[in-house]
Backbone bond lengths (Angstrom), bond angles and torsions (degrees), N, CA, C in turn:
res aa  C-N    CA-C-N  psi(-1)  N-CA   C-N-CA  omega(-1)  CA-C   N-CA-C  phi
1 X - - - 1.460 - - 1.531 109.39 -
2 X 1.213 99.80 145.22 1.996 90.96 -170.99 1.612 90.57 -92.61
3 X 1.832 82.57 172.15 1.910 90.56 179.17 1.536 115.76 -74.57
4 X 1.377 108.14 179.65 1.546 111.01 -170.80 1.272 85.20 -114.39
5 X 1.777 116.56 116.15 1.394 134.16 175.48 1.931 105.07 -51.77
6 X 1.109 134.38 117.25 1.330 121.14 -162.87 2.184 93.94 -117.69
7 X 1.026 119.18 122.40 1.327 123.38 -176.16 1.633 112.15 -105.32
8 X 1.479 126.37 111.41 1.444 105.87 -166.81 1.750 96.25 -97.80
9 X 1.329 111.27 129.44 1.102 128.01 -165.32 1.629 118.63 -68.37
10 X 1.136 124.78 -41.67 1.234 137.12 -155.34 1.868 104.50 -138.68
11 X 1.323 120.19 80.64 1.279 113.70 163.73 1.602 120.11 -118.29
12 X 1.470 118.08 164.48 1.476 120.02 170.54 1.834 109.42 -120.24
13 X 1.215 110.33 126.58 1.321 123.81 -176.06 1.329 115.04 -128.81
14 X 1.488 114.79 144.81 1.600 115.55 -171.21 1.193 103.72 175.01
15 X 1.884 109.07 134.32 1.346 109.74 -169.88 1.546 97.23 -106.70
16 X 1.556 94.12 166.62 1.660 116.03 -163.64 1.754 119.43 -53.29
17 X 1.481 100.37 -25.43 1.432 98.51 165.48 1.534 119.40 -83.33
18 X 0.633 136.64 44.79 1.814 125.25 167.05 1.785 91.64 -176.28
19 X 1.192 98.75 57.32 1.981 131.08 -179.19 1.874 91.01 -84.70
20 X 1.441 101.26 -39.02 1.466 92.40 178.17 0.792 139.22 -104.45
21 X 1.539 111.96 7.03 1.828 118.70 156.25 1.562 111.36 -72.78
22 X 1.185 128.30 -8.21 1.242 116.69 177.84 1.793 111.91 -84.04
23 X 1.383 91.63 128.03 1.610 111.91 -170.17 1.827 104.91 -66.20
24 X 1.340 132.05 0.62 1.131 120.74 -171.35 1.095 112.38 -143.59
25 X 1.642 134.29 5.95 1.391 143.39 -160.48 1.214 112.80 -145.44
26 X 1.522 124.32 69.34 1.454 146.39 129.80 1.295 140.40 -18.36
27 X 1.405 127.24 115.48 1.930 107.19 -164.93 1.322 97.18 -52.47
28 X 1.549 94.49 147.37 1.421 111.44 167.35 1.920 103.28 111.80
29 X 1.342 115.49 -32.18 1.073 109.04 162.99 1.427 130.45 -68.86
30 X 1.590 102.42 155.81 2.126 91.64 -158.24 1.708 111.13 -85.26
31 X 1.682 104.49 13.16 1.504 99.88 176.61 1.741 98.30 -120.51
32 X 1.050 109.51 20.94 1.796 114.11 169.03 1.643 107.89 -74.74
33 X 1.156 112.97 73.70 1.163 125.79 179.23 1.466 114.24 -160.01
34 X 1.327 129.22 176.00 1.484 135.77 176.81 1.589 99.19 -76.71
35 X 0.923 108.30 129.62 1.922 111.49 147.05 1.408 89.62 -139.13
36 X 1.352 103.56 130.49 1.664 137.52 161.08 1.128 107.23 -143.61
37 X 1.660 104.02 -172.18 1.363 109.58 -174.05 1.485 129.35 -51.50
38 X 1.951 104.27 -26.67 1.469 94.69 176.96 1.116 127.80 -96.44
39 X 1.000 105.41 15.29 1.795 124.95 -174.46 1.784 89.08 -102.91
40 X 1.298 130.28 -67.28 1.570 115.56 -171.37 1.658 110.03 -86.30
41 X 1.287 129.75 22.66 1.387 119.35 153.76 1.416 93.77 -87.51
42 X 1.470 138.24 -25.05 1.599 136.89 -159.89 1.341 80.95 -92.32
43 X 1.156 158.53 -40.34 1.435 142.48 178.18 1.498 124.90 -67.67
44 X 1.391 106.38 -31.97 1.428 104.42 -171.75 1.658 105.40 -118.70
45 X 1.676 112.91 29.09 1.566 117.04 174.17 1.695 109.75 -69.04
46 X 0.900 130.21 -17.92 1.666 139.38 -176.88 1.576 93.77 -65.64
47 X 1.458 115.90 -41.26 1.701 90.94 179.94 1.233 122.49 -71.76
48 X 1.615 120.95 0.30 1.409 102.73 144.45 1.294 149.97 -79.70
49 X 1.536 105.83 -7.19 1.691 117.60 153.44 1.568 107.18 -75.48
50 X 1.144 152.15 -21.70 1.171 136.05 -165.38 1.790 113.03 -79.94
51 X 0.761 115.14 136.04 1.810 100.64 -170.09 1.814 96.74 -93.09
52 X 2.046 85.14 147.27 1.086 100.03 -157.55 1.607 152.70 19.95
53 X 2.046 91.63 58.65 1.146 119.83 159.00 1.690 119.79 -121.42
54 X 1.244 95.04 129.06 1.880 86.08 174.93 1.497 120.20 -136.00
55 X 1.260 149.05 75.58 1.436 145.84 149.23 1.718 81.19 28.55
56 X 1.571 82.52 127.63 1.651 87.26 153.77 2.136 97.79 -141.38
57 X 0.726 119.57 -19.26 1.369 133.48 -177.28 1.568 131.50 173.15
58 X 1.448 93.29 166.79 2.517 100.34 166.54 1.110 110.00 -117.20
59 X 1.522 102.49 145.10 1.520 89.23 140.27 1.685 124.88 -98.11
60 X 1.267 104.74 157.87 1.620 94.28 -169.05 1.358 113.47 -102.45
61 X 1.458 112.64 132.76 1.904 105.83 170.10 1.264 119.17 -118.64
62 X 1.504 123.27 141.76 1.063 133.78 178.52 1.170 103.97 -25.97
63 X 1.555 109.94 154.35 1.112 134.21 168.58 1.687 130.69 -98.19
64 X 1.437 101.56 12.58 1.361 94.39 -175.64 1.696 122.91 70.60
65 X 0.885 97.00 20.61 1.955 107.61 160.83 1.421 120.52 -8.56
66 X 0.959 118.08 -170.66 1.536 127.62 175.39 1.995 95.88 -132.72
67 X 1.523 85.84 93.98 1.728 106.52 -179.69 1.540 109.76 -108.63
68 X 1.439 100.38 -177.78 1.723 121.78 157.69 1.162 87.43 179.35
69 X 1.720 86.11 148.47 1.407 102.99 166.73 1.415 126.15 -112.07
70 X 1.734 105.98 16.72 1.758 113.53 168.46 1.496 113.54 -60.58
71 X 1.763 115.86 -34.50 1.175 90.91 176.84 1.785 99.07 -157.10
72 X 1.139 106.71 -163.23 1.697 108.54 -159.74 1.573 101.50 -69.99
73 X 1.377 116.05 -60.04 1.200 108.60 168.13 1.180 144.43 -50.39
74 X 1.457 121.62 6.10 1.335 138.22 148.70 1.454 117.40 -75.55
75 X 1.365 120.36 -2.78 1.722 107.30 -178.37 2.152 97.14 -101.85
76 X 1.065 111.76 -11.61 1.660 118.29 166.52 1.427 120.52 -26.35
77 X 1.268 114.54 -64.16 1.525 104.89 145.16 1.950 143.12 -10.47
78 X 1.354 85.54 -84.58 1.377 118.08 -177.00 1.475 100.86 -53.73
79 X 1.385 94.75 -64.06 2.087 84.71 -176.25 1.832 101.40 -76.30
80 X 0.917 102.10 23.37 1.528 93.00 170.49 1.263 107.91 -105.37
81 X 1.322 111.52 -28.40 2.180 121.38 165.51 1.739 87.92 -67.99
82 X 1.055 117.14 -37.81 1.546 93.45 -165.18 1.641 105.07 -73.50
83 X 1.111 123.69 -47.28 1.568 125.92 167.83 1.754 109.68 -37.10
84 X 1.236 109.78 -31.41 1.713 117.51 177.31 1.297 107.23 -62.11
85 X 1.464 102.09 -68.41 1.614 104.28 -165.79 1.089 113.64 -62.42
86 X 1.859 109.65 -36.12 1.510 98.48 176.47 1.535 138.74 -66.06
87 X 1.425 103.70 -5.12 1.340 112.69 166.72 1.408 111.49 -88.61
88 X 1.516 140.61 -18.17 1.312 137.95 166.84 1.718 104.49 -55.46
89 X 1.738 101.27 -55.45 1.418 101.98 -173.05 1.257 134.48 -67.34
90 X 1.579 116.81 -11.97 1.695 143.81 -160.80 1.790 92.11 -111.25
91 X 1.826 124.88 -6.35 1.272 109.40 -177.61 1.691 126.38 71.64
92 X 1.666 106.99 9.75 1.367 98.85 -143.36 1.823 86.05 -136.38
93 X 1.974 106.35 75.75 1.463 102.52 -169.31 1.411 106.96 -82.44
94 X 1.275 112.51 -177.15 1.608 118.84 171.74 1.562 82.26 -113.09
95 X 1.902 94.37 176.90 1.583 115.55 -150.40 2.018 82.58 -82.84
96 X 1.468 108.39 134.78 1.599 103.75 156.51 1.816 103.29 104.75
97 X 1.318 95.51 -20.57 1.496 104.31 -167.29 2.418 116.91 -69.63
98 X 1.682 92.91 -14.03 1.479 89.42 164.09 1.704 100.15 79.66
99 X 1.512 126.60 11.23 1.108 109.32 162.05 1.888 106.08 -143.79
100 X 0.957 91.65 -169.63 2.170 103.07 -167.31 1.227 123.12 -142.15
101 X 1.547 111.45 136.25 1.782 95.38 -173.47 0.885 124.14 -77.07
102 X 1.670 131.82 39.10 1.294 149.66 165.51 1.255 108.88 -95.99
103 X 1.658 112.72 -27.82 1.593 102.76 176.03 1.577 114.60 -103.92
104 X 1.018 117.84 27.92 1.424 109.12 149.77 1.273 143.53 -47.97
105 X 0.980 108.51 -22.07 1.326 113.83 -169.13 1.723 119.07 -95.18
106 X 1.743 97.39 -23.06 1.392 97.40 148.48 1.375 137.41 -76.06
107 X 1.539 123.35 16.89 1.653 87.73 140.98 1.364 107.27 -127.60
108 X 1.642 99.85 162.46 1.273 117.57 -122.88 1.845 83.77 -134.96
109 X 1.498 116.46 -10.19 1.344 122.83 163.76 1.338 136.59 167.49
110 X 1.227 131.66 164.88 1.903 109.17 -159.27 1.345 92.41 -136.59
111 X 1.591 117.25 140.35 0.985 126.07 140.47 1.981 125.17 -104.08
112 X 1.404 90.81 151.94 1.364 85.87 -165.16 1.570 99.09 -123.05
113 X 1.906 97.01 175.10 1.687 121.20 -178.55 1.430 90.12 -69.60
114 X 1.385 130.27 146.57 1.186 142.01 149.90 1.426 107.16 -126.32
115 X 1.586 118.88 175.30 1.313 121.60 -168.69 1.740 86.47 -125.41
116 X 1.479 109.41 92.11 1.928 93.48 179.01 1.193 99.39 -103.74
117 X 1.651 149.03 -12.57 1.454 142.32 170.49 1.506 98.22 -42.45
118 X 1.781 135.32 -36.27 1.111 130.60 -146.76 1.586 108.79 -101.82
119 X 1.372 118.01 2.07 1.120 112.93 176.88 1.935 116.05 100.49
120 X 1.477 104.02 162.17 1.502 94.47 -161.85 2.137 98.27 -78.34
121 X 1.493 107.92 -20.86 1.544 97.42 -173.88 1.687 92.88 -50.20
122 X 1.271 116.63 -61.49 1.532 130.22 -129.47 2.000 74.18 -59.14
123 X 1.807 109.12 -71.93 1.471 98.72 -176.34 1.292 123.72 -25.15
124 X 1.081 114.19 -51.02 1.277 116.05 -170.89 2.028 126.91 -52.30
125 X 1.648 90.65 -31.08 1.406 99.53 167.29 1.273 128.24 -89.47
126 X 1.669 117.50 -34.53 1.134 125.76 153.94 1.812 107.06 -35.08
127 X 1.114 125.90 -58.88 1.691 126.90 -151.58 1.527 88.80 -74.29
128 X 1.085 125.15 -29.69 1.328 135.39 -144.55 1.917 75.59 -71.24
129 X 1.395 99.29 -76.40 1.609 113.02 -170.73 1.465 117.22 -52.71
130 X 1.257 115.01 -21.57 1.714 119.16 161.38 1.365 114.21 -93.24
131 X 1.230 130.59 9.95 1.657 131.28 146.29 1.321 102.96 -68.56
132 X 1.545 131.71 -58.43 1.203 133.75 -152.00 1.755 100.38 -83.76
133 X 1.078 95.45 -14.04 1.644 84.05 -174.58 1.926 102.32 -83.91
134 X 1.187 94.00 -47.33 1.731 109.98 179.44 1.492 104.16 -66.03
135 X 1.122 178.43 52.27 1.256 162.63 -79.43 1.640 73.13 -129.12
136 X 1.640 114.89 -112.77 1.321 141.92 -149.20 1.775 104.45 -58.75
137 X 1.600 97.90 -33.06 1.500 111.72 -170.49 1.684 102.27 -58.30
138 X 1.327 108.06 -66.49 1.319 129.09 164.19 1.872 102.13 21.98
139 X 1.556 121.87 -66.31 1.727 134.73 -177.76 1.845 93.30 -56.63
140 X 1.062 146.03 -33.75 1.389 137.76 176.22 1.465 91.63 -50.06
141 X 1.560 122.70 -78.24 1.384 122.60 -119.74 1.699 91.81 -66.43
142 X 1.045 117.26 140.41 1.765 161.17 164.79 1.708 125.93 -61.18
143 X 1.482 82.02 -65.47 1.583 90.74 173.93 1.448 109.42 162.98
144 X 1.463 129.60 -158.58 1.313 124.46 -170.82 1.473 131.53 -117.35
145 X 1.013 110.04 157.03 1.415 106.82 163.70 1.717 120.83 -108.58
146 X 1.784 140.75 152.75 1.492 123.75 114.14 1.812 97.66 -131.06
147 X 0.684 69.10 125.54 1.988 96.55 165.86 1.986 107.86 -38.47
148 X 1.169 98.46 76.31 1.760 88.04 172.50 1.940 106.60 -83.95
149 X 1.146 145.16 -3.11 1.228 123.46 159.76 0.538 148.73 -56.88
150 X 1.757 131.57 15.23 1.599 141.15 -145.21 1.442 83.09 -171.58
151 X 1.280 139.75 -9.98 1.066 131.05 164.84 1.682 132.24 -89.68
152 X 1.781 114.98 153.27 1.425 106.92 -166.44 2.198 115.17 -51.82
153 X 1.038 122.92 167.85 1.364 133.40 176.85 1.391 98.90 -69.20
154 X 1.490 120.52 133.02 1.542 141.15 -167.61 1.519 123.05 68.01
155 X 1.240 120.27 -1.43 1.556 119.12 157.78 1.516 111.90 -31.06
156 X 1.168 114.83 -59.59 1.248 114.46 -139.33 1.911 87.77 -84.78
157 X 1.560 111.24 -33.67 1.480 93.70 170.78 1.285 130.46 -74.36
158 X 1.622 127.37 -2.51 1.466 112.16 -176.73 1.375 117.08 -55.06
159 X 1.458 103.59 177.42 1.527 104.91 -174.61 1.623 110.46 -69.45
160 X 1.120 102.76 -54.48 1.530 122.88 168.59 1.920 110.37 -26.72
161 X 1.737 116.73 -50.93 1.039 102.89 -169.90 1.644 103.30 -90.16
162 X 1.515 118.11 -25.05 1.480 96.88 147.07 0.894 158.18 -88.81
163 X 1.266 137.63 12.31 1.266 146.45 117.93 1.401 129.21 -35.59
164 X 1.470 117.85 -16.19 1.157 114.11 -164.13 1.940 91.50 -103.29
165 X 1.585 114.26 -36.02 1.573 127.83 158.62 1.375 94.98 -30.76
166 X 1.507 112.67 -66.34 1.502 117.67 -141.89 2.034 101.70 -57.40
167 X 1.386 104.74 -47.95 1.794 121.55 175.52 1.447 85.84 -45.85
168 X 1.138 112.09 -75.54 1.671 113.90 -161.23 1.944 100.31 -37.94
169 X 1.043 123.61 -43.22 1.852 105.23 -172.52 1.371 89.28 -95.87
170 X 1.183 140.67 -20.11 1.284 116.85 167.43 1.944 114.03 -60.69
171 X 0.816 107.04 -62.70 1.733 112.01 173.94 1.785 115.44 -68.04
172 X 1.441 108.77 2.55 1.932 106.33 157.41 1.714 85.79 78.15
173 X 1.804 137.63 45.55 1.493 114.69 -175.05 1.937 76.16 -109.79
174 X 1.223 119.13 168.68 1.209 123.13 150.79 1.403 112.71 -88.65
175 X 1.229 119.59 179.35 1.478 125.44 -177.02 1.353 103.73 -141.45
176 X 1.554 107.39 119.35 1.697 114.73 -163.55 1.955 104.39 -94.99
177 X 1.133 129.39 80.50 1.430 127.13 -155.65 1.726 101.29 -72.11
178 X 1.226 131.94 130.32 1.026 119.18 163.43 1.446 124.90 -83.63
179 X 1.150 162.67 39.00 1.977 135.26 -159.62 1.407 102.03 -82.31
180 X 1.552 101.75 -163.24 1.156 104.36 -167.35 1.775 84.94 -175.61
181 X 1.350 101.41 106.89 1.508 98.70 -167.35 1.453 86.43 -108.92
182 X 1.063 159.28 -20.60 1.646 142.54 146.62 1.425 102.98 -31.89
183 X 0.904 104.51 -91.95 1.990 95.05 -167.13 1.051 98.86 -83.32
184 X 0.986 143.39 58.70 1.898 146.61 137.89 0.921 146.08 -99.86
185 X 1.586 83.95 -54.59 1.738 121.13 -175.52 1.435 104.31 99.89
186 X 1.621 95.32 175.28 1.583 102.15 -153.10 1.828 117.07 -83.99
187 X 1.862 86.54 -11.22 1.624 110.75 173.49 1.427 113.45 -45.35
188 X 1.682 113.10 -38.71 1.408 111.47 173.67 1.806 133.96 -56.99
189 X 1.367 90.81 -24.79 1.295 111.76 -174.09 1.558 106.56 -75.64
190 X 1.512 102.83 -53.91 1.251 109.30 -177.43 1.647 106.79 -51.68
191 X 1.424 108.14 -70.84 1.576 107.83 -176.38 1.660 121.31 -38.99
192 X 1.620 108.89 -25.80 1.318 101.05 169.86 1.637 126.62 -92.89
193 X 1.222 112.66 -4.84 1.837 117.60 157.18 1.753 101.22 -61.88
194 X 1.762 119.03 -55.42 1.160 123.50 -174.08 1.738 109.20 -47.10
195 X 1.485 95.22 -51.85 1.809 97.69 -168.21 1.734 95.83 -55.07
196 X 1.300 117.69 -53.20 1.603 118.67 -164.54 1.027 86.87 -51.50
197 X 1.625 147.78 -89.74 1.478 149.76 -131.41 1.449 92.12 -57.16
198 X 1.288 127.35 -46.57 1.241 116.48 -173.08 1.576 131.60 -64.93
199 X 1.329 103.22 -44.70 1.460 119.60 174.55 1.546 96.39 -64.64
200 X 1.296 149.38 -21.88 1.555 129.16 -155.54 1.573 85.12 -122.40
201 X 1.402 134.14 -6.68 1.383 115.79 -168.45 2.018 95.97 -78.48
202 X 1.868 85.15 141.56 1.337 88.42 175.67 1.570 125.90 70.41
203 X 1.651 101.43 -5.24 1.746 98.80 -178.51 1.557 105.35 -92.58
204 X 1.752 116.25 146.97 1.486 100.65 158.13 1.446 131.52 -45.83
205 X 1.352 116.39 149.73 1.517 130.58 -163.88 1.946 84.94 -55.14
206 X 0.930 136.12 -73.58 1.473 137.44 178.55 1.259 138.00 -44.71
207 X 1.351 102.95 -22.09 1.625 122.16 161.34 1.552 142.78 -66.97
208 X 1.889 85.63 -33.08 1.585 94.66 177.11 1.141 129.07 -77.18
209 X 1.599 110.76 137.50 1.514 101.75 -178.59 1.405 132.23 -90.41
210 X 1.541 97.68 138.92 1.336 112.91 -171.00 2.086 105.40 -64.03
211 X 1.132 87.96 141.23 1.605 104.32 -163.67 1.768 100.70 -113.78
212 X 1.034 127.33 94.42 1.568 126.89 166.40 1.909 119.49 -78.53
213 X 1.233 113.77 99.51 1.647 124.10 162.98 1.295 98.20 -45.80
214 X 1.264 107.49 111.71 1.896 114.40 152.10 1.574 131.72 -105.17
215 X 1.779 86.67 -6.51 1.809 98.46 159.31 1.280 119.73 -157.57
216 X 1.332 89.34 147.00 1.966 92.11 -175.29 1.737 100.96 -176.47
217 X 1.235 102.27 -177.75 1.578 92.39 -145.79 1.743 99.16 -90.52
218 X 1.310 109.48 156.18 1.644 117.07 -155.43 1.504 89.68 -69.84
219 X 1.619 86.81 175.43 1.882 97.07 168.67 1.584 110.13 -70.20
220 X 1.201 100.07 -14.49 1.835 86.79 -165.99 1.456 89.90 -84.08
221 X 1.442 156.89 -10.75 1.465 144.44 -132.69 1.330 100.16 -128.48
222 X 1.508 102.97 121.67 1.463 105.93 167.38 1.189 124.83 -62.00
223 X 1.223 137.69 157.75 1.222 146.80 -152.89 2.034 97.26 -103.89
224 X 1.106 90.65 -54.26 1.784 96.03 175.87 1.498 102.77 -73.74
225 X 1.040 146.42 16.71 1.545 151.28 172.33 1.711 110.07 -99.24
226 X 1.213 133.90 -23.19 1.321 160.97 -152.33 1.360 97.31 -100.76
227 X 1.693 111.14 125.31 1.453 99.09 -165.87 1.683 106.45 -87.49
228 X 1.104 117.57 -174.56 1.426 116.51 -159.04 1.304 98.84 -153.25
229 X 1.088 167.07 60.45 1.476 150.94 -147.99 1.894 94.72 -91.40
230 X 0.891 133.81 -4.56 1.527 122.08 -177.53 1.584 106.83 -113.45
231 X 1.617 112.28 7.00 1.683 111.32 168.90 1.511 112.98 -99.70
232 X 1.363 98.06 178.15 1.758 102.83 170.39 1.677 110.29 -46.52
């Protein structure tokens, strides 16, 4: 029986030099370290004992950089993860970096930092400048990420960030939503049913963009356990 091609959907990777562009990982934190490719093939080598399972590739998601989206020079960061991955995917590492041009071929697709608080022009130039940086890589990228869980209440509804949704299903990107209604509250959740209805009202059936949850509360977690500060 052949193996079952297994694709891990959602990973974050980053080598030990550019430890300090990441906006959330400070010495002393327990992921202040390298994970790259040779650090998560050593994590996920057991699926070659498992019968008929085999790694076949990731896709990769931002890491949460050290951004803004007030102005251009805040996206420096971000396309600087993209200069990363694109050397994982092009085979073509620098010395120290924890991956090989043998593993190229695992990844399999990128999502990236976008700036959508700023509206679809601003996206639009941003992508513009992460085409040119990605040349060939460019056919990976997927769609986007910005992190609204750490952000103030109604971000994610301004007009600006839907409009910028709306580009995204017009141009086929997905939209990788982060919340986090455990440490948030359940307000996050709500605002993101609101953002969906909004971004799809009135769009062609083919246009709208597809929206991927990357957090929400486990199977084991009650739902009435989740704090709420804007309910009874």
């Amino acid at each position: 029986m052949s193996a079952h091609a297994i694709v891990d959907s959602h990973i974050h990777l980053y080598p030990r030099t550019e430890l300090s562009s990441l906006a959330w990982c400070n010495e002393g934190h327990p992921l202040h370290n390298q994970y790259s490719i040779k650090e998560y093939l050593e994590a996920t080598k057991e699926l070659s004992n498992i019968s008929n399972q085999q790694l076949r590739g990731f896709v990769f998601v931002e890491t949460d950089r050290k951004s803004s989206v007030e102005t251009e020079a805040g996206w420096e960061e971000p396309l600087r993860e993209l200069d990363w991955i694109k050397r994982i995917a092009d085979g073509a590492p620098r010395s120290g970096e924890g991956h090989e041009p043998q593993h190229a071929h695992l990844c399999l697709g990128i999502i990236l930092w976008a700036p959508l608080p700023s509206g679809f022009e601003a996206m639009s130039r941003y992508i513009d400048k992460a085409k040119d940086r990605a040349g060939s890589t460019w056919q990976l990228v997927r769609g986007y990420r910005y992190l609204v869980q750490d952000k103030p209440p109604k971000t994610m509804l301004s007009d600006e960030f839907i409009n910028s949704l709306r580009w995204l299903g017009r141009s086929k990107y997905a939209f990788d939503l982060g919340v986090d209604a455990r440490s948030g509250g359940l307000w996050q959740l709500r605002e993101a049913v609101e953002m969906i209805r909004r971004a799809h009202e009135e769009q062609p059936e083919d246009e709208k963009v597809t929206v991927v949850i990357s957090k929400e509360p486990s199977d084991t977690e009650s739902v009435d356990k989740i704090p709420d500060p804007d309910g009874p």
